[in-house]
C-alpha positions in Angstrom: 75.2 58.7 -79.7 72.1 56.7 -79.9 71.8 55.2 -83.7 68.1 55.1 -84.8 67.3 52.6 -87.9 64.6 55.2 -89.5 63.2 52.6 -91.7 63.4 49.6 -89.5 61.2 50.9 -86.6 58.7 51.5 -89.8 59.4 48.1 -90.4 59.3 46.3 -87.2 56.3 48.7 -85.7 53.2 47.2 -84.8 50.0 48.1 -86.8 48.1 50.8 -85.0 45.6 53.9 -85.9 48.5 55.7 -87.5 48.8 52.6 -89.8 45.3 52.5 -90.5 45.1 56.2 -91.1 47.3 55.8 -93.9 45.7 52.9 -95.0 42.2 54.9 -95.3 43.8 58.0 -97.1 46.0 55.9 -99.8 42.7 53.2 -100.3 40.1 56.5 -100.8 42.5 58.1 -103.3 43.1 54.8 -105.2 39.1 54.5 -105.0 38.7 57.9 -106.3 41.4 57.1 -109.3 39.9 54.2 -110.2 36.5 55.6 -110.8 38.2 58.4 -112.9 39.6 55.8 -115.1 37.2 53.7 -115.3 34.0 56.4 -115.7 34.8 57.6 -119.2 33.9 53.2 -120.3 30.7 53.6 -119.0 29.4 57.0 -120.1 31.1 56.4 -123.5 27.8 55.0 -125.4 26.0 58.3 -124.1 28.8 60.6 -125.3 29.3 58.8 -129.0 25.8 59.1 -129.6 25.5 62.8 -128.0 28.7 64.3 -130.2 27.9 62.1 -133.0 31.3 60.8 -133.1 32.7 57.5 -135.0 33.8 54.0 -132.7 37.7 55.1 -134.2 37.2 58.6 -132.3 35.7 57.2 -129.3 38.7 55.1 -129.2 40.9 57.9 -129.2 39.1 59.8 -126.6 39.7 56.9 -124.5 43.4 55.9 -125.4 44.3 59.8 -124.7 43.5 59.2 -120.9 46.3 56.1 -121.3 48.9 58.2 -122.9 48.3 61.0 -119.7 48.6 57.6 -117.3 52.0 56.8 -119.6 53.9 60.4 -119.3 52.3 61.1 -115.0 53.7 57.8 -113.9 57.0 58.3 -115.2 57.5 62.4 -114.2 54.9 62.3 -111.1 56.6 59.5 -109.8 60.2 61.2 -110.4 59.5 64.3 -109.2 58.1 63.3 -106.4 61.4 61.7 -104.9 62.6 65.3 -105.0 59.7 67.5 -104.1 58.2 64.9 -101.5 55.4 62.3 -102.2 53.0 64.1 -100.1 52.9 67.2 -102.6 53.4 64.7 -105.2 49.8 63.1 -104.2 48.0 66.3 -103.5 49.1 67.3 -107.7 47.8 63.9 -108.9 44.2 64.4 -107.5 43.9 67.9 -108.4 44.9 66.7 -111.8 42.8 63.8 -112.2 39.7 65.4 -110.3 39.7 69.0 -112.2 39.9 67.9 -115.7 37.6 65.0 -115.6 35.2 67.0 -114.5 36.1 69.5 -117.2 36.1 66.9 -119.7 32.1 66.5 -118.7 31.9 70.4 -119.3 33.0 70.2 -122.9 30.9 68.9 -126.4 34.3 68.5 -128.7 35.9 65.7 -128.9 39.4 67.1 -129.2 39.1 69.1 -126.3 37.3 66.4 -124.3 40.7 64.1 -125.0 42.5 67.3 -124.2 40.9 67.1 -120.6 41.3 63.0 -120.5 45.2 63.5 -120.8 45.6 65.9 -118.5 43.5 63.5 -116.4 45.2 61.2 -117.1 48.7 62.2 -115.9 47.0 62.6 -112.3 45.5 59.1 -112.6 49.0 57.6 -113.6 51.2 59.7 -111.3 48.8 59.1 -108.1 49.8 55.4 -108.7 53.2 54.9 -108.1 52.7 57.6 -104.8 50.5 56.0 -103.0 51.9 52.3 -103.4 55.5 54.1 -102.4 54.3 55.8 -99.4 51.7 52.4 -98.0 55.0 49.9 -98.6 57.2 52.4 -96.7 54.7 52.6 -93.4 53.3 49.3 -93.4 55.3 46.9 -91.1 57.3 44.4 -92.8 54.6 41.2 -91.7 51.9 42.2 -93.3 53.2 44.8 -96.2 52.1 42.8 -99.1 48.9 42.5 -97.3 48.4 46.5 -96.5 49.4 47.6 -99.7 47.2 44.9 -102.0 44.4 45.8 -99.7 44.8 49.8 -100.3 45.2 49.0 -104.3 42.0 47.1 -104.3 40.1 50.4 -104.2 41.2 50.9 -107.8 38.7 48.1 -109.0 36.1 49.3 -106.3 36.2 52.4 -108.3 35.7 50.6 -111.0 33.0 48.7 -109.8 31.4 52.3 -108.6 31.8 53.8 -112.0 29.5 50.9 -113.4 27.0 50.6 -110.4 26.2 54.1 -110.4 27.2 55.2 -113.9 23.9 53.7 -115.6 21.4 55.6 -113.0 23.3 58.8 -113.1 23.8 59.0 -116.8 19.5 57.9 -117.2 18.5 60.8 -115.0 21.1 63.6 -115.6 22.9 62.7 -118.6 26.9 61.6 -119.1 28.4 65.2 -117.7 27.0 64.0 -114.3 29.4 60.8 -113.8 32.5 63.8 -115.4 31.7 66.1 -112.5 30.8 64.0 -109.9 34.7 62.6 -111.0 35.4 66.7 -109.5 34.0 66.3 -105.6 37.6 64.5 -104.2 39.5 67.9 -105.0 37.9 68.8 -101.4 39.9 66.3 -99.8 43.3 68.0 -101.0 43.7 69.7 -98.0 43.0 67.2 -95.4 45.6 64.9 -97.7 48.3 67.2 -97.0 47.5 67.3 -93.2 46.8 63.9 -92.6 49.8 61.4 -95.1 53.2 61.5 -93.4 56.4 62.9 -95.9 59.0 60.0 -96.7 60.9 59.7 -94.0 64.3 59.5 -95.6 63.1 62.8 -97.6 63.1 64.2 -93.7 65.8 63.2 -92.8 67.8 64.3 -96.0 66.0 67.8 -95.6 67.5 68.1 -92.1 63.4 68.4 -90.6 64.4 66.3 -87.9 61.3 67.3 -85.6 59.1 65.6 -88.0 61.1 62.9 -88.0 61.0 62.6 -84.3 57.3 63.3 -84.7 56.3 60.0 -87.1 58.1 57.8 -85.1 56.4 58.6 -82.4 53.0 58.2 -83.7 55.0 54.8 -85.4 56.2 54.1 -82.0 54.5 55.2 -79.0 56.7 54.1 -76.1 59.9 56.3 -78.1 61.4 58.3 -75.9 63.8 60.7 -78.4 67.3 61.8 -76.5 69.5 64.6 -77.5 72.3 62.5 -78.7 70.2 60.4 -81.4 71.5 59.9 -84.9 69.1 58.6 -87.7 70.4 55.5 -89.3 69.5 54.9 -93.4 70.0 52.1 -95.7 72.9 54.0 -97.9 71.0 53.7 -100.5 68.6 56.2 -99.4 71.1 58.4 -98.6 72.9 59.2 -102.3 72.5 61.9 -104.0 72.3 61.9 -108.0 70.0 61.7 -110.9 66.7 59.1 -109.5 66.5 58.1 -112.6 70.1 56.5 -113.0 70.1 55.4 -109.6 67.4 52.5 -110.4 70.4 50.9 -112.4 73.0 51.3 -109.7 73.9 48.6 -107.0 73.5 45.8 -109.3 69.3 46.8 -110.0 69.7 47.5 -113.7 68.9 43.8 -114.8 65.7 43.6 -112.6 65.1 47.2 -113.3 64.1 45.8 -116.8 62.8 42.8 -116.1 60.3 44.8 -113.4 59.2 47.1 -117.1 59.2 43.7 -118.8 56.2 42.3 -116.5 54.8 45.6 -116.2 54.4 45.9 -120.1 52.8 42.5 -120.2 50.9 42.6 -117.6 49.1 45.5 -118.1 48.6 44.6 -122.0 46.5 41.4 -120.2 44.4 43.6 -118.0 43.4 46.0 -121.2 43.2 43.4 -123.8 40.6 42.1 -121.7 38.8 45.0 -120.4 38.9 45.9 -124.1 37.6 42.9 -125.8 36.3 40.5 -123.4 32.8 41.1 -123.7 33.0 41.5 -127.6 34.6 37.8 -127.9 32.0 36.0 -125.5 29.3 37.3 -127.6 30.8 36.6 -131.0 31.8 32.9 -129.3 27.5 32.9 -129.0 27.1 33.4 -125.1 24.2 35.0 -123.6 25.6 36.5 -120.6 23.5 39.6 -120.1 25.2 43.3 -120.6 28.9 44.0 -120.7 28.2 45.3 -117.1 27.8 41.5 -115.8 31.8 41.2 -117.1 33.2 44.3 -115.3 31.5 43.1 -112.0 33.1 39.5 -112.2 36.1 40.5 -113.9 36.8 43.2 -111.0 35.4 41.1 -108.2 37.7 38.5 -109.1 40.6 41.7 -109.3 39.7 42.2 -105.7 39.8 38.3 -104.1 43.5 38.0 -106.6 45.0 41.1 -104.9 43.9 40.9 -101.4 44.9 37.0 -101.5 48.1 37.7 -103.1 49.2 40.0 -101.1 48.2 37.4 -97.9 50.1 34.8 -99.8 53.2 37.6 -100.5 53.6 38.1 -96.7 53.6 34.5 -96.1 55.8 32.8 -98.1 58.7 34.8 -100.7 56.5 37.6 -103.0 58.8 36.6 -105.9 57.2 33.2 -106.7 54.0 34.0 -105.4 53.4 36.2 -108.5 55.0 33.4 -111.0 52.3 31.5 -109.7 49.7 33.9 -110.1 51.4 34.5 -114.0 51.0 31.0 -114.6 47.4 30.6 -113.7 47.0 34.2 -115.9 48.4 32.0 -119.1 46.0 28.8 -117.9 42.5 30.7 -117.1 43.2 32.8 -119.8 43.7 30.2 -122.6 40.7 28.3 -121.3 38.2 31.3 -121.6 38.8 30.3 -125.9 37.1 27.2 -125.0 33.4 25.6 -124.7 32.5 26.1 -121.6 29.4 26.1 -119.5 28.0 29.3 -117.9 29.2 28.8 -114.3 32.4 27.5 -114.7 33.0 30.8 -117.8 32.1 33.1 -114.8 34.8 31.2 -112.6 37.2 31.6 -115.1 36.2 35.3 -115.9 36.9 35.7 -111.9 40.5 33.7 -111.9 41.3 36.2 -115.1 41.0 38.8 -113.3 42.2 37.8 -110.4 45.6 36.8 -111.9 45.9 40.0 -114.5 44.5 43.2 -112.7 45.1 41.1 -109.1 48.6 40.3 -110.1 49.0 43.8 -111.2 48.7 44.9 -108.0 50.7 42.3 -106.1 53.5 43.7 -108.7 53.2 47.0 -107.8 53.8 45.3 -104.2 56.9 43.9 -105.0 57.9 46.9 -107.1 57.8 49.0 -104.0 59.7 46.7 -101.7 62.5 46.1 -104.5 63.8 49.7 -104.8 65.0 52.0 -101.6 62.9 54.9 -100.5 64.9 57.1 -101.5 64.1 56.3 -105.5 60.8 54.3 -104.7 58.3 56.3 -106.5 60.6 56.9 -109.4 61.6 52.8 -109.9 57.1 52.5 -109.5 56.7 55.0 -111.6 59.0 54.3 -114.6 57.6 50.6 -114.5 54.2 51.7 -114.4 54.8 54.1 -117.5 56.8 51.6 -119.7 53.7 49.3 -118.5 51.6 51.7 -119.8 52.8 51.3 -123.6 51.3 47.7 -123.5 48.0 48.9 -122.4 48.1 51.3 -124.7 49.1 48.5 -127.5 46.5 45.6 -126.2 43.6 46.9 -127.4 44.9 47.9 -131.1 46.5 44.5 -131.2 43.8 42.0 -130.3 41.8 44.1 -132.2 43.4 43.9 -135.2 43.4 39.5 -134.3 39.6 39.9 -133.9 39.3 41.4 -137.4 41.3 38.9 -138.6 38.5 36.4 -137.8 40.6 34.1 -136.1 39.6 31.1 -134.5 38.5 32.2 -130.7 40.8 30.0 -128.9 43.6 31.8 -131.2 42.4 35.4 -129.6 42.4 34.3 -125.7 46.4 32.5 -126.6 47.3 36.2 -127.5 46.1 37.6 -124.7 47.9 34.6 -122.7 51.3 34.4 -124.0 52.1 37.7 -122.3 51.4 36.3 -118.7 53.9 33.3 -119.8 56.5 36.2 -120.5 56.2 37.8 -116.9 56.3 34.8 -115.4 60.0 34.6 -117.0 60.6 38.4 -116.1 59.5 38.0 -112.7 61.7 34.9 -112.0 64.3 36.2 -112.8 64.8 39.4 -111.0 67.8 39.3 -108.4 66.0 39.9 -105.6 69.2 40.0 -103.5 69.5 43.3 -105.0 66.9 44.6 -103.1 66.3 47.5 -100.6 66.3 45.0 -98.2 70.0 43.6 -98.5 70.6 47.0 -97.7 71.4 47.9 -94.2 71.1 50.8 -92.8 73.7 54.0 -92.4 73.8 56.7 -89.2 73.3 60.0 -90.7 75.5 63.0 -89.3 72.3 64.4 -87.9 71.4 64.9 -84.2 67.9 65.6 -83.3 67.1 67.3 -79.4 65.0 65.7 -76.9 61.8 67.0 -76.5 60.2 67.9 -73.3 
């Protein structure tokens, strides 16, 4: 019997137009979700003015889209360990693509949040999916790198939404940037036809040929035999609740200190996307429109991830993204000082390179931490928990900017957080990874093929 480690010829594989198929798909679904998120931002001056609607109701119009991102991340990402990530993905668009552009065919408020949640539970459940299925692919060398680089399409949809939000909403009105938000349901089918399944969901459903098929395509020079046996880290090969299992094997401590950085992280990234703007200009700078600080602050998202993922592959991912925490807390804190305009621009870039980029590079580390197996479910459940601080961030700082508090106080609340993650992230036991984890034969024996 020939012994076939599934996930180590994923690992050990050599990047090639399979690779880089994947890489496309996951980064033009990212793109896609981040311009659903983000669109509803930009068109939201048209739509208050339009339905006559007060700032509190516009900010619960938005927030709804938050609590859908809360509730998909946590049940998308579970259920798609058991009904396979592929489907998993192809729910996720259909979600976040119908109903925002259903939310651009409606003039109530109520049913327009209505639409944003249900939005919203493809935009957070597509997350976790996507990261999951790019860190089980990408060879182990550059992984950081791959899937950094596919999760930078979420602030190039950003950037999208506010390039293109302004024209469209001038010449056809804020329902244009909702239904455009409808066009990527199209790509549902060739989704389905072109992302691999999990391979230890395969192999656990006994479709062997497939199996045989992707590591072929992962391999070209494999040659399968009659008498092979696929090998899995035994972690991917238990059976229970996915839920329980991300506390099992000694996880349960970094398990929480994953939600821990997660919460704080992502209370960073919307405490600024929030209230950035509205702080520069009550500190008296004249920096041009609020579009100037979702270019920088997303460019900079971009450079953060991209390098931190290069950085992640190169030396150990777990202090790379203390570091990154730490210069979150320092660029951060500095932004609540007099500054000049070049060197404020610098540091909007380094904020958000080290909160939405280190978001990201999480996410990377996330994935790598748990086994297949329960990979989108230990994603998801972090990105959910995460979630309730982005929910939070806003309503807090706001509440500090009412308060009429010293600036420097304001941008020390929005820093303290990254100090906390830093903490969280150091210590997770990353000896309790999927990757101390060798692999298992399974009792399966797939035929050679002509």
């Amino acid at each position: 019997m020939r012994q076939i480690d599934v996930q180590g010829m994923a690992d050990n594989a050599r990047f090639n137009r399979f690779h880089a198929s994947i890489l496309a798909w996951c980064a033009i679904i990212i793109i896609c979700d981040g311009y659903d998120l983000a669109v509803a931002g930009i068109a939201l001056p048209s739509i208050m003015k339009e339905m006559g609607i007060t700032a509190q109701n516009a900010g619960f119009m938005v927030s709804s889209a938050l609590f859908g991102m809360m509730f998909g991340a946590i049940f998308l990402g579970t259920i798609a360990d058991r009904i396979g990530r592929r489907a998993a993905i192809a729910i996720c668009l259909a979600l976040f693509s119908v109903f925002t552009a259903a939310a651009g065919m409606t003039n109530d408020p109520y049913v327009f949040s209505a639409m944003r949640f249900l939005a919203g539970l493809g935009i957070g459940g597509v997350m976790p999916n996507v990261v999951a299925q790019m860190t089980e692919y990408a060879p182990k060398k550059i992984r950081a790198t791959l899937v950094t680089l596919m999760f930078s399409g979420y602030a190039v949809g950003g950037m999208l939404a506010a390039l293109l939000g302004k024209g469209m909403i001038e010449a056809w009105g804020w329902q244009s940037v909702f239904l455009a938000a409808g066009v990527p349901v199209v790509l549902i089918p060739f989704v389905l036809k072109s992302l691999p399944e999990s391979l230890p969901f395969l192999v656990r459903a006994g479709r062997l040929d497939e199996v045989t098929e992707i590591i072929g395509k992962l391999e070209p020079t494999f040659m399968p035999r009659h008498d092979d046996a696929y090998a899995l880290p035994s972690a991917d090969r238990a059976s229970g609740a996915p839920i329980g299992r991300l506390f099992q094997d000694g996880r349960g401590f970094s398990t929480v200190m994953f939600w821990i950085a997660f919460f704080m992280c992502l209370f960073m990234v919307y405490a600024l996307s929030s209230w950035l703007a509205k702080l520069m200009a009550g500190a008296g700078y004249s920096l041009g429109s609020a579009l100037t600080f979702v270019l920088v602050l997303n460019f900079g998202a971009v450079i953060g991830a991209v390098g931190g993922g290069w950085l992640a592959d190169r030396f150990h991912i777990k202090y790379v993204l203390v570091a990154m925490y730490a210069l979150a807390a320092v660029s951060i804190t500095l932004l609540g000082y007099p500054v000049s305009t070049p060197v404020l621009f610098v540091l909007v870039g380094l904020a958000g390179a080290s909160t939405i980029g280190t978001q990201i590079v999480t996410y990377a580390y996330a994935g790598q931490f748990y086994p297949a197996a329960v990979r989108t479910t230990g994603i998801g459940w972090a990105s959910g928990v995460g979630r309730a601080g982005a929910i939070m961030a806003p309503i807090v700082i706001g509440t500090l900017v009412g308060m009429m508090l010293p600036l420097q106080y304001n941008f020390i609340a929005i820093a303290i957080p990254a100090v906390i993650a830093a903490v969280a992230i150091g210590l997770i036991r990353h000896g309790k990874s999927a990757a101390a984890h060798g692999p298992v034969a399974e009792k399966f024996a797939e035929p050679a093929k002509a």
